[in-house]
C-alpha positions as CSV (number, residue, x, y, z in Angstrom):
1,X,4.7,19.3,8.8
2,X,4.2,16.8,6.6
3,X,3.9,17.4,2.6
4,X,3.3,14.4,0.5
5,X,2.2,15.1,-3.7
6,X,-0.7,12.7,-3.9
7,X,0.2,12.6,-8.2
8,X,3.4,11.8,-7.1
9,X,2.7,9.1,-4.4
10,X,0.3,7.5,-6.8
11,X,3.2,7.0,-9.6
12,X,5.7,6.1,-7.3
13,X,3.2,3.4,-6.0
14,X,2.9,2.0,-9.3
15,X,6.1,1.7,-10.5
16,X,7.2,0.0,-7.6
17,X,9.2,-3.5,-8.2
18,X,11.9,-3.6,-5.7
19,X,11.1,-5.1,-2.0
20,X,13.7,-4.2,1.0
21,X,13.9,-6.6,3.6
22,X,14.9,-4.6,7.3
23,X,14.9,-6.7,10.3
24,X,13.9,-4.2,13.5
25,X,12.6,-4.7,16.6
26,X,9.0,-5.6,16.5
27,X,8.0,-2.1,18.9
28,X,9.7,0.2,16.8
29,X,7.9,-1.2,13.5
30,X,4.4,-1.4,15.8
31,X,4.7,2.2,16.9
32,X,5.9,3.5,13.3
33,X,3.3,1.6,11.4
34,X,1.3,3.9,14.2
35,X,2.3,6.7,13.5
36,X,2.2,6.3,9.8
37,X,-1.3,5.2,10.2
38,X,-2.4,8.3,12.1
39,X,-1.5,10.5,8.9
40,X,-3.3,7.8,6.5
41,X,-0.4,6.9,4.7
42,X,1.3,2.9,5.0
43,X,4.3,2.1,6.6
44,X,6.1,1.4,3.2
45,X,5.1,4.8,2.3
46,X,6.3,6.7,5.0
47,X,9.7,4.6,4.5
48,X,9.9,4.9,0.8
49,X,9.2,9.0,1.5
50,X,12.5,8.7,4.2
51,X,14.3,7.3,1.1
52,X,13.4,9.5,-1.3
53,X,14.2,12.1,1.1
54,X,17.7,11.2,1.7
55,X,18.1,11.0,-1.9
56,X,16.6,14.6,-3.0
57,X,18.9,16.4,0.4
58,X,22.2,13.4,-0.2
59,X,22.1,13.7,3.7
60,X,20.9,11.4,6.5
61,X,18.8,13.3,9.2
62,X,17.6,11.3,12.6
63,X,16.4,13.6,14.6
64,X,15.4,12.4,18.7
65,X,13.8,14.9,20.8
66,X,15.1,14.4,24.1
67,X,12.4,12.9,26.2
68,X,12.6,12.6,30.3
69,X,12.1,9.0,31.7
70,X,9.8,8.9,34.9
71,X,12.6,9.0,36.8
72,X,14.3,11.7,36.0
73,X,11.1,13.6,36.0
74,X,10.5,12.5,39.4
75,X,14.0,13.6,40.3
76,X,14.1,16.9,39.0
77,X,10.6,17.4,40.9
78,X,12.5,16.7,44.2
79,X,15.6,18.7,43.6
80,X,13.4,21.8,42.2
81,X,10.8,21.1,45.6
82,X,14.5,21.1,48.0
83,X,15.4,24.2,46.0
84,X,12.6,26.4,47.2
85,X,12.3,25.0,50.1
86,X,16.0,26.0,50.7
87,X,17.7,22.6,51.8
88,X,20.6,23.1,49.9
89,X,24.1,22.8,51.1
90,X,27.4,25.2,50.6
91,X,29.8,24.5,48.3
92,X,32.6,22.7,50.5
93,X,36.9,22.2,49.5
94,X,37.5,18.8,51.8
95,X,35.3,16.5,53.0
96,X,36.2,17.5,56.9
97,X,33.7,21.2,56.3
98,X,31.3,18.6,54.1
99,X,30.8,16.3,57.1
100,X,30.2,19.3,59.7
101,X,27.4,20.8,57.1
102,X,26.1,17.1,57.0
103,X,25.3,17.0,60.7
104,X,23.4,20.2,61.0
C-alpha cells in the first residue's frame, strides 16, 4: 500500500532547493522511474518519499522478495516431476552401496 498526503507532497515540492546526485545502473533507474510512473508520481518523488521515510522510522528497510530465475524454476519442475514419478534413490554411507544403486 501506498499512502502519499497530496497537501504534503505539494509543499514539499515547493520548498525543494537541494539536488542529490546518485550514480546507478541505468536498468535499475529505467525500471524504478517505471514503477514510479505506474502510481503517477516522479521518480524524485518516490525517492524523496524513501528519504523522508527513513527519516520519520530512523531505520533503513530494503526489502527483496525472493524471486526464482528460470533456471531454478525449471529445476525444481524436474526434481518435483522425478519425485512423483518415484526415481529417487536411498540414502547411501560410502560410495561402494552409492555405485550399486547407480547401476540399477
Amino acid at each position: 500500500m501506498i499512502l502519499i498526503d497530496i497537501h504534503t507532497t505539494k509543499y514539499i515540492l515547493c520548498s525543494m532547493n537541494t539536488v542529490i546526485s546518485v550514480r546507478t545502473d541505468k536498468d535499475v533507474k529505467n525500471a524504478a522511474q517505471q514503477i514510479a510512473q505506474s502510481i503517477g508520481i516522479s521518480l524524485s518523488t518516490m525517492i524523496n518519499a524513501y528519504l523522508r521515510q527513513v527519516i520519520v522510522t530512523g531505520r533503513i528497510e530494503l526489502y527483496a522478495p525472493e524471486k526464482m530465475t528460470p533456471n531454478l524454476e525449471d529445476f525444481i519442475s524436474e526434481v518435483e516431476a522425478e519425485l512423483k514419478s518415484g526415481k529417487v534413490s536411498d540414502q547411501f554411507n560410502n560410495a561402494d552401496d552409492f555405485l550399486v544403486d547407480l547401476k540399477k
